[in-house]
C-alpha positions in Angstrom: -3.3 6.4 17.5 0.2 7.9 16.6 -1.1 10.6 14.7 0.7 12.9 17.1 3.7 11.2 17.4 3.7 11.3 13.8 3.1 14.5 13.0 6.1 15.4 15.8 8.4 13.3 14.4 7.6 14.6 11.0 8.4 18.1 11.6 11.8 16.8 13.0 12.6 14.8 9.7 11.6 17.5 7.7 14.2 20.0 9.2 17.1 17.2 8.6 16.4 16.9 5.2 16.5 20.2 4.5 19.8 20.8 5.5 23.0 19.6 2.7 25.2 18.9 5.7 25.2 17.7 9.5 26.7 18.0 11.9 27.3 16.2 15.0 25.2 19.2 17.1 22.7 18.8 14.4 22.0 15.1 15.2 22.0 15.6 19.2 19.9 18.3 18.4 17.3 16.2 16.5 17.1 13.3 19.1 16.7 15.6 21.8 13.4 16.6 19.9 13.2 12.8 18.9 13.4 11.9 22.7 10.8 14.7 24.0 7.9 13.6 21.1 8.7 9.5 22.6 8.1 11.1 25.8 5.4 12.4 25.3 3.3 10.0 23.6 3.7 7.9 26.7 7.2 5.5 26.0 8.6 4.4 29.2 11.8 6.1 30.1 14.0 3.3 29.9 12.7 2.2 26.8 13.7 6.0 25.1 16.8 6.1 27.0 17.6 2.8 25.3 16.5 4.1 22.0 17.8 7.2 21.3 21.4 6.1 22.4 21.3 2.9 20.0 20.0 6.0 17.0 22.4 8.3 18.3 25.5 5.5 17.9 24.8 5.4 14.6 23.8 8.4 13.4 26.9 10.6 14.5 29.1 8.4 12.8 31.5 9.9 10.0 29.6 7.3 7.1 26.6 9.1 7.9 27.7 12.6 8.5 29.4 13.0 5.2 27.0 11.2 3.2 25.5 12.7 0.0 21.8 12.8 1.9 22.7 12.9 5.9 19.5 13.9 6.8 17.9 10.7 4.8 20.3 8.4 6.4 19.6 9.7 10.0 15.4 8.6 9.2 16.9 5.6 7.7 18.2 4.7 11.1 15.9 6.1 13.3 13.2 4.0 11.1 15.1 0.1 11.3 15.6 1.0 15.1 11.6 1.5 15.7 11.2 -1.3 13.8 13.7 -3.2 16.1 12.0 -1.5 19.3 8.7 -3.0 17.9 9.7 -6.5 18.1 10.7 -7.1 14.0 14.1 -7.2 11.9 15.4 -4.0 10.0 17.0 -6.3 7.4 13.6 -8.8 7.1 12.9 -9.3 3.0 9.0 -7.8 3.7 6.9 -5.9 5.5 4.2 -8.2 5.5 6.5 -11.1 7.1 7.5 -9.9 10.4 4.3 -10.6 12.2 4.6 -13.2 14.8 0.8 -14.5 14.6 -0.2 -16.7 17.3 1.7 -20.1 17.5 -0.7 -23.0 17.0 1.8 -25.6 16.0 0.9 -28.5 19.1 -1.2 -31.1 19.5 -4.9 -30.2 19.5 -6.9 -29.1 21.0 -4.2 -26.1 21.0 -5.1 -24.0 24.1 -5.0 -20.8 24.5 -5.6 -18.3 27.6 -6.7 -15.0 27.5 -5.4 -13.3 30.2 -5.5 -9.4 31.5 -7.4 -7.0 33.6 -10.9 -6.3 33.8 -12.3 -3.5 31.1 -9.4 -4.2 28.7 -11.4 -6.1 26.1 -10.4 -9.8 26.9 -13.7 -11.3 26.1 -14.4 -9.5 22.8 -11.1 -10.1 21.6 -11.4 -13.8 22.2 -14.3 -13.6 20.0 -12.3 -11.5 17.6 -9.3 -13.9 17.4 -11.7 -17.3 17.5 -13.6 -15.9 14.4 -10.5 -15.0 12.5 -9.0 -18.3 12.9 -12.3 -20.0 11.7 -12.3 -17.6 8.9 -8.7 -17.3 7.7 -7.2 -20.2 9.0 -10.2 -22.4 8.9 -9.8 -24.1 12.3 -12.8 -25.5 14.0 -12.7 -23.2 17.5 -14.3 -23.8 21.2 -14.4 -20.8 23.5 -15.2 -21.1 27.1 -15.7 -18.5 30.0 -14.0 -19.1 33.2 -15.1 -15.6 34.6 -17.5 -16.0 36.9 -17.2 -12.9 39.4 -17.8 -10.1 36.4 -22.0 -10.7 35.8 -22.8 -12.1 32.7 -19.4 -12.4 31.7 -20.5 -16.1 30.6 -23.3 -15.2 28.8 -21.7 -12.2 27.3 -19.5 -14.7 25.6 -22.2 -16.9 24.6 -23.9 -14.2 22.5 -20.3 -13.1 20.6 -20.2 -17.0 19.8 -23.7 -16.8 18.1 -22.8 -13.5 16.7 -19.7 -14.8 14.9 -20.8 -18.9 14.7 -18.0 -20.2 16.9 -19.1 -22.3 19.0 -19.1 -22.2 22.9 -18.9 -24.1 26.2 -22.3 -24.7 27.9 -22.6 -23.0 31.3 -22.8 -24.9 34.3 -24.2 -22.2 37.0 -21.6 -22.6 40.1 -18.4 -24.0 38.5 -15.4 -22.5 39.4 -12.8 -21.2 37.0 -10.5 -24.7 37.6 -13.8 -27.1 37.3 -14.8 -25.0 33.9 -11.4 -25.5 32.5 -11.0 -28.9 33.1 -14.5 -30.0 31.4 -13.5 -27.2 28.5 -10.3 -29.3 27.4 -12.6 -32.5 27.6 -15.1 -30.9 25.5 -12.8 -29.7 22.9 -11.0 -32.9 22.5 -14.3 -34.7 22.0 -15.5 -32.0 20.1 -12.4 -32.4 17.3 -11.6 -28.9 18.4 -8.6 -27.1 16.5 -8.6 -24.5 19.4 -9.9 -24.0 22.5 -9.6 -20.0 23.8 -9.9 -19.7 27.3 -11.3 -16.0 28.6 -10.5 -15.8 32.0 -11.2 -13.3 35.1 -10.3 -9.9 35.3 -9.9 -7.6 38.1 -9.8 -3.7 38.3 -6.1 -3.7 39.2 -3.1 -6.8 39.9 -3.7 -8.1 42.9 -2.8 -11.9 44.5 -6.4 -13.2 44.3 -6.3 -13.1 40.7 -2.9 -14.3 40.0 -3.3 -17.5 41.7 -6.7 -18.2 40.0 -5.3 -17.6 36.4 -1.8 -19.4 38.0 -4.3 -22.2 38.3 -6.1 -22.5 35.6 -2.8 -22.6 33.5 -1.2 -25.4 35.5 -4.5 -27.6 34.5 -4.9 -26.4 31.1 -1.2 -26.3 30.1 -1.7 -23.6 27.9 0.6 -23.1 24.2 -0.2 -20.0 24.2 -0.9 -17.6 26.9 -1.9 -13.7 25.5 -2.3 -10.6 27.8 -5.0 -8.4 26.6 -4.1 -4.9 27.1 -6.0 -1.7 26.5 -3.6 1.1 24.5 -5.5 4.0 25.8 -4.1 3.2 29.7 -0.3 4.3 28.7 2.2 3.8 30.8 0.4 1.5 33.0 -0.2 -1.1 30.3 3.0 -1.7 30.5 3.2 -2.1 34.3 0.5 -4.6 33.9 2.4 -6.1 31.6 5.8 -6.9 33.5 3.8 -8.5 36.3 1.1 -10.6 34.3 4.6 -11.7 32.5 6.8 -12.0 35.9 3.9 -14.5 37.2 2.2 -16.2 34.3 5.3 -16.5 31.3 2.9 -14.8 28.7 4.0 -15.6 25.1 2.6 -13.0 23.2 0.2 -9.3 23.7 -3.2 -8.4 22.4 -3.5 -4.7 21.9 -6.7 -3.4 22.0 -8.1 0.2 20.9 -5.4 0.9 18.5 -7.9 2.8 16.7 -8.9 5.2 19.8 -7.0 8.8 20.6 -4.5 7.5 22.5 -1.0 8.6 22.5 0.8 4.9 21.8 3.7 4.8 24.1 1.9 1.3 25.2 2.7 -0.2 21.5 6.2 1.1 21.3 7.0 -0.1 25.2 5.8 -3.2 26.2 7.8 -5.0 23.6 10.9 -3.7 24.9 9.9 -4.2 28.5 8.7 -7.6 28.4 10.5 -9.7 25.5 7.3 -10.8 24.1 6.2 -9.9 20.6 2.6 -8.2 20.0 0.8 -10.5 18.0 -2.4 -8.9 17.0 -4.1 -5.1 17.7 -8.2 -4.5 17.8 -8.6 -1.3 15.5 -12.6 -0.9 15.6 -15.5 -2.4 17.6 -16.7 -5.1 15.0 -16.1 -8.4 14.9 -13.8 -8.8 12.3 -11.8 -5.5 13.4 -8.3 -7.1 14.3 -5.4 -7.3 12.7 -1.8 -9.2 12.8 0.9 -7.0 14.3 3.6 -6.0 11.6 6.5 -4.1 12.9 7.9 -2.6 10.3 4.2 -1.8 9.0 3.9 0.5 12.1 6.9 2.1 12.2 6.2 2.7 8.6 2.8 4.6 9.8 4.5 5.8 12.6 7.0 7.9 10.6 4.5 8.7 8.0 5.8 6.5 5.4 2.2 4.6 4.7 1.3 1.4 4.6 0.6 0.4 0.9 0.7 -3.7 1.8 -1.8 -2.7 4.3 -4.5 -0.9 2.4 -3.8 -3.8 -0.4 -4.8 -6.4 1.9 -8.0 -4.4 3.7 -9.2 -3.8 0.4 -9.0 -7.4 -1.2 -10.6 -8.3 2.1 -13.7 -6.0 1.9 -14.2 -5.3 -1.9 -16.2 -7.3 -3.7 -14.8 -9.3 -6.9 -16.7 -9.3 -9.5 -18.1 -5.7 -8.1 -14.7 -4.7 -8.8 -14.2 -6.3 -12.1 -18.1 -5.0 -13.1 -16.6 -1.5 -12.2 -13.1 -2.0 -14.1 -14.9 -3.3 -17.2 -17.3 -0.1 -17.2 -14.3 2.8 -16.4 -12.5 1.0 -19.3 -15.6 1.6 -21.7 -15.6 5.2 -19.8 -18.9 4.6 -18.1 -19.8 6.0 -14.9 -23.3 6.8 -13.3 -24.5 7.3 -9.8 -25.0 3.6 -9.3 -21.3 2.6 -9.8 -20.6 6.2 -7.4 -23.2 4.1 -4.6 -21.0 1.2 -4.8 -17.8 3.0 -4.1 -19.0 5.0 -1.6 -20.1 1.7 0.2 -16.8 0.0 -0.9 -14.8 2.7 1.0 -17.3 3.2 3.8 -16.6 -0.8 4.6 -13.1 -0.1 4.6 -13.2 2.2 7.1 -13.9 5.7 5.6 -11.3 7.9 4.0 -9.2 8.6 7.0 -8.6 4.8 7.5 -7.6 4.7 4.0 -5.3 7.9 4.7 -4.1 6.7 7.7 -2.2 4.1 5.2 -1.4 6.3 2.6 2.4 7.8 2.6 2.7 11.3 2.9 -0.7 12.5 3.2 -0.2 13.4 6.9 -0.6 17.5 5.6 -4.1 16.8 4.0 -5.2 14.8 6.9 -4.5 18.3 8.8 -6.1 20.4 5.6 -9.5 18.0 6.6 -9.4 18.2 10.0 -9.2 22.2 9.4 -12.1 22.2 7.3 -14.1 20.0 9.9 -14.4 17.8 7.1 -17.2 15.1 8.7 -17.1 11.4 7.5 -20.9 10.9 7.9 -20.8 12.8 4.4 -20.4 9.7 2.6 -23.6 8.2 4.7 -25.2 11.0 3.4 -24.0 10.8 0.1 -25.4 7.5 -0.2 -28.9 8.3 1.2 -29.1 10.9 -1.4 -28.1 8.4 -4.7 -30.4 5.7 -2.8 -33.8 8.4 -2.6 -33.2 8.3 -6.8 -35.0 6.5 -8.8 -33.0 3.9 -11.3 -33.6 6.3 -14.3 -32.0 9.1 -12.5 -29.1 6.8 -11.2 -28.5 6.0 -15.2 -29.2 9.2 -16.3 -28.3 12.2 -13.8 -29.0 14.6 -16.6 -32.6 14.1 -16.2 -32.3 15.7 -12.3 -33.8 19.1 -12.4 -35.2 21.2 -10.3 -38.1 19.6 -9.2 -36.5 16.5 -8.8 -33.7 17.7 -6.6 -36.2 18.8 -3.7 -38.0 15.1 -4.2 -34.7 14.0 -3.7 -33.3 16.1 -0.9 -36.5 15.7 0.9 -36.1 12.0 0.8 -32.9 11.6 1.6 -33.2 14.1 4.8 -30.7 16.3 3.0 -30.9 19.8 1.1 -30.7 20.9 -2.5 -27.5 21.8 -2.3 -26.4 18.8 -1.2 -27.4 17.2 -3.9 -26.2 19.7 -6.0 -22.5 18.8 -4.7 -23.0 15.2 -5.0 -24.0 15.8 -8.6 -21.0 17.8 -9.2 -18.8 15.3 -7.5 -19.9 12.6 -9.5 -19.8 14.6 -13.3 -16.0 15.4 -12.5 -15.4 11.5 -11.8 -17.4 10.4 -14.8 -14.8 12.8 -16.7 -11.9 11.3 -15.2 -12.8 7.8 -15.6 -13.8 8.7 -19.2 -9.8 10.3 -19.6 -8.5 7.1 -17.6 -10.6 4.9 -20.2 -8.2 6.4 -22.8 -4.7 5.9 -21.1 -4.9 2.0 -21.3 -4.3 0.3 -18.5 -0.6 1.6 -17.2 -2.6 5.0 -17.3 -5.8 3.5 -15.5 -3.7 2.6 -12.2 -1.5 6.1 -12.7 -4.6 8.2 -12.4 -6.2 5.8 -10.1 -5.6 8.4 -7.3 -6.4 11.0 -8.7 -10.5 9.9 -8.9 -10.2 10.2 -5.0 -9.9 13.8 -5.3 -14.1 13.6 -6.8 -14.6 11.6 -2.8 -16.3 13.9 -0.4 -13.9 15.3 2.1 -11.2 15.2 -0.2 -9.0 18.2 -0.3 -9.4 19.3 -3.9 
């Protein structure tokens, strides 16, 4: 989402560091450009103006101008006032403990209402958030539908409950909203319900009649927390639905949704500053399981194309496989490498997103991203890749040398691919066999050194 952002602001930081002095010209000159790439990617006004005079207080100041590395200071500050911006502290110990997570310490059942207009993604992202608290905080949750103008609303949330195994309030056809709340908290608290996540009603824009439904529903349900779902593609309007959802309904925290799309992700860096109330989680895919806490010095970090290492360490304990990864470890170590152990890690980093998800968390890689998107570099190839190692037989996974000619055309025409795409993959895989058997011989402090340096044998990798 702030790829562009990125890549503007990038430029910017690049001239500054260049240059052995600053001046005061040379600052105003770089938050001018500063201010016209926040523009751009859809920050409301205020929220720049506000930000680029707080930078610009600090940055033209004589500790900064005369400092060994000006132009490294200036980023410096630039980067703890994004953080600020974003809702988190500039002087917090870590990056991974700034999110604000939802708040669940009350009495249970602990409700919470989903709130937001209609198309923004409030009933999938209850599912999202009800499955991640049964999985990572173990809490036993109830969902319940109180949309009944949008059809199948009701029973679209039934079907994400069997889906993820979080369980769900009956329907009772011609309840309204207030009624469906009301036996929803007596379900859950007979039920022994951690949680109960209310989805609620959307419309197509603000507008009374909705209001004083959702205004009515919270005065029964009392809820702890109440979260606006907001789609990040919609710009500068998110955040306009976001002051009055807030003005009428005291929301306590936002759910931002499509983080992963093309927009431009002024939404993210505004609505923080324009309401007061911290994002707590973003969806970044369409599956299930795709949402994630909201850290804000994590973004900025992305934002300014500093990576997020903490980030990629967490996906990847998440999604790989133990003792896979142990099985793996233990054969690179004896320098062993066939196609079988190239399958798994081609599925390993297919479940983490592909390679530009792992990029996109990487620091500094922002000019190969730009080398692969020149190349039309397409990340079906490791689909492909896999379809081609899967049409082997186990012999030819153990031995690749025993792939000749014949064999190769068996192999493409199984697979749905062409000889010389086998022929690549062949090649890919004999120059990480090589490296791991090198990396066997470091010991282990040369293992993790050269560890990034196998993901130049990964399709779509820049060699």
């Amino acid at each position: 989402m702030f790829e562009n952002l990125s890549g503007k602001l990038g430029q910017v930081f690049d001239r500054l560091r260049k240059r052995g002095a600053l001046n005061e010209a040379d600052v105003n000159e770089a938050m001018r450009e500063v201010r016209v790439a926040l523009l751009e990617a859809d920050v409301a006004l205020p929220v720049v103006k506000n930000f680029i005079d707080a930078v610009k207080a600090k940055a033209v100041g004589q500790e900064v101008l005369r400092s060994v590395t000006p132009g490294q200071m200036v980023i410096k500050i630039v980067h703890d006032n994004l953080i600020e911006m974003l809702g988190g502290r500039s002087d917090a110990p870590g990056a991974g403990e700034d999110a604000a997570g939802i708040d669940l310490a009350a009495v249970p059942p602990v409700p919470v209402l989903m709130v937001g207009l209609q198309g923004s993604g409030k009933t999938t992202s209850t599912a999202k958030i009800a499955l991640r608290l049964t999985q990572k905080e173990r809490k036993k949750v109830l969902m319940a539908s109180l949309d009944v103008h949008r059809p199948a609303a009701q029973e679209q949330l039934k079907i994400l409950g069997e889906q993820t195994g979080v369980a769900t309030l009956p329907i009772v056809p011609g309840q309204m909203p207030v009624e469906i709340a009301k036996r929803a908290v007596q379900a859950a608290k007979l039920g022994g319900y951690d949680v109960l996540m209310l989805d609620t009603a959307g419309r197509l824009h603000v507008d009374e009649a909705l209001m004083h439904e959702v205004a009515a529903v919270r005065d029964v349900v009392q809820p702890h927390e109440v979260l606006l779902v907001a789609d990040s593609l919609t710009g500068q309007d998110a955040v306009t639905v976001a002051k009055a959802f807030n003005e009428r309904l005291a929301v306590t925290g936002i759910v931002l949704t499509r983080v992963d799309g093309d927009g431009r992700g002024g939404a993210a860096l505004s609505m923080r500053a324009v309401t007061g109330k911290p994002i707590k989680l973003i969806g970044v895919g369409e599956k299930l399981d795709a949402i994630e806490p909201f850290h804000p010095q994590r973004i900025a970090q992305r934002i300014l194309g500093m990576g997020d290492i903490v980030s990629l360490v967490e996906k990847a304990a998440e999604t790989i496989e133990k003792e896979e990864a142990e099985r793996l470890a233990a054969r690179v170590q004896k320098g062993q490498f066939d196609l079988n152990d190239m399958a798994s890690q081609l599925k390993q980093l297919r479940k983490m997103g592909g390679m530009s998800s792992v990029m996109d968390m990487l620091p500094g890689v922002g000019k190969i991203k730009q080398q692969m998107a020149n190349a039309n570099v397409d990340e079906k190839v490791l689909k492909r890749q896999e379809a081609i190692i899967s049409s082997m037989t186990g012999e030819e996974r153990k031995n690749p040398k025993v792939i000749h000619a014949s064999r190769k055309k068996r192999i493409a025409a199984g697979s749905g691919t062409s000889v010389q795409d086998v022929n690549k993959l062949l090649k890919q895989h004999m120059q990480m066999a090589d490296m791991m058997k090198r990396m066997s011989k470091l010991g282990q402090k040369g293992f993790m050194r050269s560890m990034m340096g196998a993901m130049g044998g990964f399709p779509g990798m820049p060699k």
